[in-house]
N, C-alpha and C positions, 0 to 999 in steps of 0.2 A: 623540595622534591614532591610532586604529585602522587599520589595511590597509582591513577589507572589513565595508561591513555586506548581509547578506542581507535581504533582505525575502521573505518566505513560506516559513512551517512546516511545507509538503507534504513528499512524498519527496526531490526532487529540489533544496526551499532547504535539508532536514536533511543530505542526502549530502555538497553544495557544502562547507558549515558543518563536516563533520567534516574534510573532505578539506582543505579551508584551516587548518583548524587543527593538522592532525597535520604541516602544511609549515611548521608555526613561527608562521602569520600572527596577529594580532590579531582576532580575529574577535567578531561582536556577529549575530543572529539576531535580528531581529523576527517575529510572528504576531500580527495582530490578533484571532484567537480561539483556541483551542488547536491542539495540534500535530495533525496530521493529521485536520483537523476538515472538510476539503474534500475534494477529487477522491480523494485520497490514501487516504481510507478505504472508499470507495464504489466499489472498482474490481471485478472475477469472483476476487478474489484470488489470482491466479496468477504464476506464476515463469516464466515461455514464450519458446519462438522464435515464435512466431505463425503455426501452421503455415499457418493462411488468407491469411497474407499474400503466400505464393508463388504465388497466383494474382495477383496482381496487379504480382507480378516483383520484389518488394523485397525480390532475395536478401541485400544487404548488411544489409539490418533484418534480418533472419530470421539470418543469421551473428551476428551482434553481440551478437546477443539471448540465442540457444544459448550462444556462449561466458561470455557473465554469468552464464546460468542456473550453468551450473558453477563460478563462482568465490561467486555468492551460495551455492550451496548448500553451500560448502566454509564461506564465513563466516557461517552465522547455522541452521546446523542442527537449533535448537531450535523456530523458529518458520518453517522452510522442508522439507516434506516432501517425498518424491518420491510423485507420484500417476499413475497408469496411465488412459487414458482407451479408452473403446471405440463406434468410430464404424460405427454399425448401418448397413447399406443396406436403403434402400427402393426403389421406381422410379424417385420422383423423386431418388434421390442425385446427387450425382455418379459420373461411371463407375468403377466398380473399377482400371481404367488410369493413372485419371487421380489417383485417390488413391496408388496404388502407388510413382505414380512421384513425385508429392509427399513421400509416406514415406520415399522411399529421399534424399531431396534433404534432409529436415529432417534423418536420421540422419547423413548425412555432411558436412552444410555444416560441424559443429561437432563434431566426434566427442564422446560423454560419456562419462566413466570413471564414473560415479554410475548411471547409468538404463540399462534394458534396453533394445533394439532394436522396432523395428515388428515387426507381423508381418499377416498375415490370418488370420482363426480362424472357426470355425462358434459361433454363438449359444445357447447351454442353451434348447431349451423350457420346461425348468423354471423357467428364469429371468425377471425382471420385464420382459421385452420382450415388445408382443406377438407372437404365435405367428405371424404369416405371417415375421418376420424371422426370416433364417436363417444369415447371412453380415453377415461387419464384419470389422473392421481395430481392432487398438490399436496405442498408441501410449503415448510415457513423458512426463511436464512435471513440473513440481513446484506444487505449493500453498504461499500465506504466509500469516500474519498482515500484511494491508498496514500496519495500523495500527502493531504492534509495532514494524516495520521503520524504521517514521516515527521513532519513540523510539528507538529503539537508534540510530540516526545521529544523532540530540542529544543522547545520552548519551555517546556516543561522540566528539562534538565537544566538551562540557563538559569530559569525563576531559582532554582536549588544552588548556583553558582557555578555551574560545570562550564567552559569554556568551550564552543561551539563554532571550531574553523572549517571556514568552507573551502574550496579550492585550494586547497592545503596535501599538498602527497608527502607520506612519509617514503625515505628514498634511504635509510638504512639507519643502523642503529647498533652502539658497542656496549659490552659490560661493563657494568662499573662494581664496586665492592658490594654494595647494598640494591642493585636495582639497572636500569637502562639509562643509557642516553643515547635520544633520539632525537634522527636529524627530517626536519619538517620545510618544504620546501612548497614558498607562498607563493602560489601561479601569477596571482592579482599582479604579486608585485617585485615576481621574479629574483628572492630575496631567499634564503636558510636560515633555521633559526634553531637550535638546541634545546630539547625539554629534556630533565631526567624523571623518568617514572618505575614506581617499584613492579607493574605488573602493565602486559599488554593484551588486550582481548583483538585478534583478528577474525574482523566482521565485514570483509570485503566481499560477501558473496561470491561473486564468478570468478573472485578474483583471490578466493582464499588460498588456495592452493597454491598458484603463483607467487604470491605473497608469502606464504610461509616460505617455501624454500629460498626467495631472492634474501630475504631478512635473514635467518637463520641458517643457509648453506646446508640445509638438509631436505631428502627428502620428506613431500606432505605427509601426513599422518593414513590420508584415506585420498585415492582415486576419488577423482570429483567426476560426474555425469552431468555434463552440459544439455537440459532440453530447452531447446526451443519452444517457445508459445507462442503465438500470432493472434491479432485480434483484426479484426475491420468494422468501422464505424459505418453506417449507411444514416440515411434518413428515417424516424421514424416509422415502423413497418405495421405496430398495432396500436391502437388506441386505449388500449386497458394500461393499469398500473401494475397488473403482471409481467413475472419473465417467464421465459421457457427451459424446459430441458429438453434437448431434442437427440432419442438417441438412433445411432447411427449404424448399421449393419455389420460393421467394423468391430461395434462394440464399445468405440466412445461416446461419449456425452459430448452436446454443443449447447452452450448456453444463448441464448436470447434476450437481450438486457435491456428494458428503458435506461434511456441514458440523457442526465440535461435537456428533459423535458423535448427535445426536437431529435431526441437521435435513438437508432439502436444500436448498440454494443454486440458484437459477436463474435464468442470464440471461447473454447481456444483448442488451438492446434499443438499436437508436441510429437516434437521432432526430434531427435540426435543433433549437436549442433557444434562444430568445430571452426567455424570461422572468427575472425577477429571480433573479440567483446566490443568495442570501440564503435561500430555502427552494425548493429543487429537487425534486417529487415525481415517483412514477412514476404514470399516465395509467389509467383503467381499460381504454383500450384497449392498453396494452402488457399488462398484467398479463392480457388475455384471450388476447392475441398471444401470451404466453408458456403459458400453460397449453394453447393448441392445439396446439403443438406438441409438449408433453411431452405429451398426451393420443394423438396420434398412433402414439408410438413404445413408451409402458407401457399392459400391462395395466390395471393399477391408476388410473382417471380422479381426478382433484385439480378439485377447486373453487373458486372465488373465494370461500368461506367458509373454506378449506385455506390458506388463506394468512394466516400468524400476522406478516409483518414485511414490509415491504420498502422499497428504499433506491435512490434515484437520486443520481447523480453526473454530471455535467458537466464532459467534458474539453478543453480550450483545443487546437485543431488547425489548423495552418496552411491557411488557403483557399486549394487550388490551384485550385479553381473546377470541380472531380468533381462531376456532378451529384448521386452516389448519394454517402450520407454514410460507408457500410462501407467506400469505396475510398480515401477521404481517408486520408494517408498517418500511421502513429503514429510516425514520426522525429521528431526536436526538429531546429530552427534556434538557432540562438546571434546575436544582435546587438548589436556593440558599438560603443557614440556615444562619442565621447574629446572632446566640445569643448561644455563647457570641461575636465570632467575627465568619466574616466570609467564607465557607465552599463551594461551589462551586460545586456539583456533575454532570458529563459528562454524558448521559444516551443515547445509542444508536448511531445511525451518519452512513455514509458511506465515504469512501474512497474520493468520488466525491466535498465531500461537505465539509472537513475541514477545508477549509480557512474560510466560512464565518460562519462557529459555533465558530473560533475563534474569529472571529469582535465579535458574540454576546457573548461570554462567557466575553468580555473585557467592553462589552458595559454595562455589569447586574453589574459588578464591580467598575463601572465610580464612585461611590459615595464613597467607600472605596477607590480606588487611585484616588483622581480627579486631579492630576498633569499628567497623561498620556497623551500623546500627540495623535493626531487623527489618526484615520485609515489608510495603507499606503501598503496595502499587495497586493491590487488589481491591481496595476501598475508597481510592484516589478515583479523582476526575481529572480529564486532560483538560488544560487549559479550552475556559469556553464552553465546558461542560456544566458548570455549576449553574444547573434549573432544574426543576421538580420536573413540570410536563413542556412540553415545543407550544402547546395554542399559550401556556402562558407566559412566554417569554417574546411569542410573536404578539399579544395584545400589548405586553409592556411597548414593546418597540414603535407599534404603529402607534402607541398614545403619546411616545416623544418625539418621533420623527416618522409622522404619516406624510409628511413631503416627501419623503424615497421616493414614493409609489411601492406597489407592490413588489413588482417584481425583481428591484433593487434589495427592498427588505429580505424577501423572498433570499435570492441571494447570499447574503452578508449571513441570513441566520444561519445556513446552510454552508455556511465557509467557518465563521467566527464565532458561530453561539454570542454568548456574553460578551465575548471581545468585542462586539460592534461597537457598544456603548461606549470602549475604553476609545475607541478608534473616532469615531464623532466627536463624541466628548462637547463640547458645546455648541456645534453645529447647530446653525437654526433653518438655514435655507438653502440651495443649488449652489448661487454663488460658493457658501462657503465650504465647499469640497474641490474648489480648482477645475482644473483642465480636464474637460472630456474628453477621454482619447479613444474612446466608441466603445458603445454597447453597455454604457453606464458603470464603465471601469475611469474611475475619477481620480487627481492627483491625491488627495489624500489617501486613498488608498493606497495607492502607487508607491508614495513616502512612508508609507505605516510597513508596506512587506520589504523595500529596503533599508528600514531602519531597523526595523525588530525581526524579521524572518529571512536574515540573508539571500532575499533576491537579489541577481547584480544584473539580468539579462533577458530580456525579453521572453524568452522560453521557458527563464524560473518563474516571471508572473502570466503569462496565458496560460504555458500547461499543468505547471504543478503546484501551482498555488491557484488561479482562479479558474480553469478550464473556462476562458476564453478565447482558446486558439483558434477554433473550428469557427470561429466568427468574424474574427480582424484579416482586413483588406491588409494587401501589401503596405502600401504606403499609412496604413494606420500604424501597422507594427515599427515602419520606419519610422515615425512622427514619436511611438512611444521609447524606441531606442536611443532615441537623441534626447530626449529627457532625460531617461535615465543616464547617461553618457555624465550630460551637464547636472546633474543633482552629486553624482559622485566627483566630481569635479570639483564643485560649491562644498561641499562634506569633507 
């Protein structure tokens, strides 16, 4: 019999999954489609205390949040940077008092030994604001890879023994004297299969709710609040390695993101959102919402022709019954049913904060596995993380394999960290990395993410594992589908 099966492959079923597993437990991970195929990838991808959220007085979110930010960026500094953001004033800002004293609150809720301090600063005319802005404020956060992060905590649960099914839906499940049995039903290969486990953590995000009652024929624990987020990718708009906070007369925030070196990231928009989880789009009146606002504040105007991608996501939020959906709160709740055994429901969370919703999701548990061994995450590196500084682990790389080229390196250190080396491994030249299937995304690669990181499909490897989508021609993606097709095939 297993300890614990997780249900949902977002961040916060993969953190649970690593963190169970490194205390010794039995662990089993389901996702009915792949890992971070939900909220989890679709986020502003950021590492934050939330500075907006201290208006709304959620110091302890705002603490909590700061303090991860610095233990994430201690564990996974390959796909977690620190980013500088600069929040221009206009009339309609907020007051320069009222941001200062914000700033001085975010700086010391959590002191950081990684990031520099706030400050106030005058604006470059020459810069891509426009000219009447003259005064703003920055401030330090860090940017992820959300998606990677999603992976590196299943790989990192794997390395520990936890078993990691992908496109796997759990479709219901009975009592038994000491624990569950649960029926798992494998998409791949249109097949059921029977686990029993003594406890269930449900981590389906948008889908918690649903999930608790289909499983358990009761109602949820807590009204779920569906917002919607929207993002839109354009060409890059400025040339610094700054983002923006751009705020809005409304009284939201829009962020302005470098993004993959050729792109800006912008967004996000939150909405009320009742339509099917299953295809989640952004609205053409958000995507116009959003460009008035970046049209406001740059010179340079972006068109709804200027927009080459974008991506909605839908995050599961507890209804405290806020009328406005910005003020709803990003804390998680934890609910745990014990009768007959027990059930575990995930309600809410951000990106920021999974590691230590998994400490508590393990700690409400402690009485059903009391053989778990103690906490152990907060001093861990995620797989790929083990280097002291980035310039030395990028001299190592280029002193064994400066035929990459840069930009390849560049890349891989930025996906992989330390993994590259596992990944190469005795590579000496172009040849021996196989088939390019553009944009220096090479067979070995290709065979490294579906052998050890459950890609099965073209869209596991451009979007959520290499973000190379925004690059591959039609028929590139088709040339790479049929590889993969024939490699699983051959496997």
């Amino acid at each position: 019999m297993h300890d614990l099966l997780i249900i949902g492959g977002g961040i916060n079923g993969a953190g649970i999954a690593a963190d169970a597993a490194g205390r010794g437990l039995d662990v089993v991970l389901c996702e009915k489609a792949d890992l971070a195929s939900g909220t989890s990838s679709w986020s502003t991808k950021l590492i934050h205390g939330g500075l907006r959220y201290l208006e709304f007085y959620e110091f302890g979110l705002v603490r909590k949040s700061l303090q991860e930010r610095e233990v994430l960026m201690q564990a996974a500094a390959h796909i977690i940077k620190p980013l500088a953001f600069h929040i221009p004033q206009l009339p309609h800002s907020r007051s320069s008092w009222l941001i200062r004293i914000g700033l001085f609150l975010y700086d010391n809720l959590a002191r950081s030994k990684r990031l520099e301090g706030s400050r106030s600063m005058k604006i470059d005319p020459e810069g891509p604001l426009n000219s009447a802005i003259t005064r703003g404020f920055e401030y330090w956060d860090a940017q992820v890879d959300d998606s990677r992060l999603v992976v590196l905590n299943a790989l990192q649960a794997k390395q520990r023994g936890a078993q990691i099914r992908t496109r796997t839906e759990c479709t219901g499940m009975t009592s038994l004297d000491n624990g569950w049995r649960v029926t798992l039903h494998d998409h791949a290969s249109n097949t059921d299969l029977e686990i029993d486990c003594k406890a269930i953590v449900n981590a389906a995000g948008p889908w918690v709710a649903a999930l608790s009652e289909q499983l358990s024929s009761e109602d949820a624990e807590h009204e779920i609040r569906l917002v919607k987020g929207s993002h839109i990718v354009v060409p890059r708009i400025h040339a610094g390695s700054q983002a923006f906070m751009l705020q809005h007369n409304d009284g939201r925030v829009i962020f302005v993101i470098p993004w993959l070196q050729d792109y800006t990231l912008i967004g996000t928009t939150e909405a009320e959102y009742k339509g099917s989880l299953e295809r989640v789009e952004i609205s053409k009146e958000e995507t116009s919402y959003l460009l008035s606002i970046v049209n406001l504040y740059f010179k340079k105007s972006i068109l709804h022709s200027d927009v080459l991608y974008s991506f909605a996501g839908v995050r599961p939020l507890i209804d405290d019954e806020e009328v406005n959906a910005s003020k709803v709160s990003r804390d998680y709740n934890l609910e745990l049913a014990s009768d007959p055994h027990p059930i575990l429901s995930v309600y809410g969370g951000k990106v920021t904060t999974y590691r230590v919703l998994a400490e508590d999701v393990l700690s409400r548990l402690k009485d059903t596995l009391p053989n778990m061994g103690p906490a152990w995450t907060k001093d861990a590196t995620l797989p790929g993380g083990d280097f002291d500084l980035p310039e030395h682990l990028s001299q190592k790389m280029v002193s064994k394999y400066a035929w990459l080229g840069p930009d390849l390196i560049n890349r891989w250190l930025n996906s992989y960290g330390t993994l590259s080396f596992d990944i190469l491994s005795d590579a000496s030249a172009m040849g021996d990395l196989g088939v390019n299937f553009g944009h220096n995304l090479y067979q070995r690669e290709v065979d490294y993410l579906c052998t050890e990181e459950w890609a099965k499909s073209t869209d596991d490897i451009l979007w959520r594992r290499s973000k190379l989508g925004l690059k591959f021609s039609r028929a590139q993606r088709d040339s790479l589908a049929n590889y993969i097709e024939q490699f699983f095939l051959a496997n």
